[in-house]
N, C-alpha and C positions, 0 to 999 in steps of 0.2 A: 319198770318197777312193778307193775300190775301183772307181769309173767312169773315173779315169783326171783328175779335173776337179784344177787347180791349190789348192792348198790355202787359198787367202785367197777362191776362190768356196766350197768346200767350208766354211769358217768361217761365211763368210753363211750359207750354204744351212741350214747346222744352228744358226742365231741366235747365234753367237757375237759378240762388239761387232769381233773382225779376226783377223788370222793369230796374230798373237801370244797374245789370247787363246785362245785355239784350242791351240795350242802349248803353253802353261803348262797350262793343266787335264788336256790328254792325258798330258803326262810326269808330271803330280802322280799321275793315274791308274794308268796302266801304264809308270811308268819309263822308257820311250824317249819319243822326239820324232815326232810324223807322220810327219817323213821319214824319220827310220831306220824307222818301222814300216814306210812305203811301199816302202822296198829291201829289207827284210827276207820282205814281203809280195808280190812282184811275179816273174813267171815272166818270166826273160830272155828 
């Protein structure tokens, strides 16, 4: 996610089954969703 790559490659890339899963374990994790991590994270 930090390369800039769309979040449902990012999901593959790190064996997730899709975006979605991907999405529910990061917010279960740290509370936000990829993409707010991603705007939270990102230099305009």
């Amino acid at each position: 996610m930090l390369e800039g790559r769309p979040l449902a490659e990012a999901a593959a890339l790190a064996g997730f089954a899709d975006q979605a899963h991907l999405t529910r374990m990061f917010k279960r994790a740290y509370g936000i969703t990829p993409a707010a991590w991603r705007a939270a994270t990102t230099i305009p």
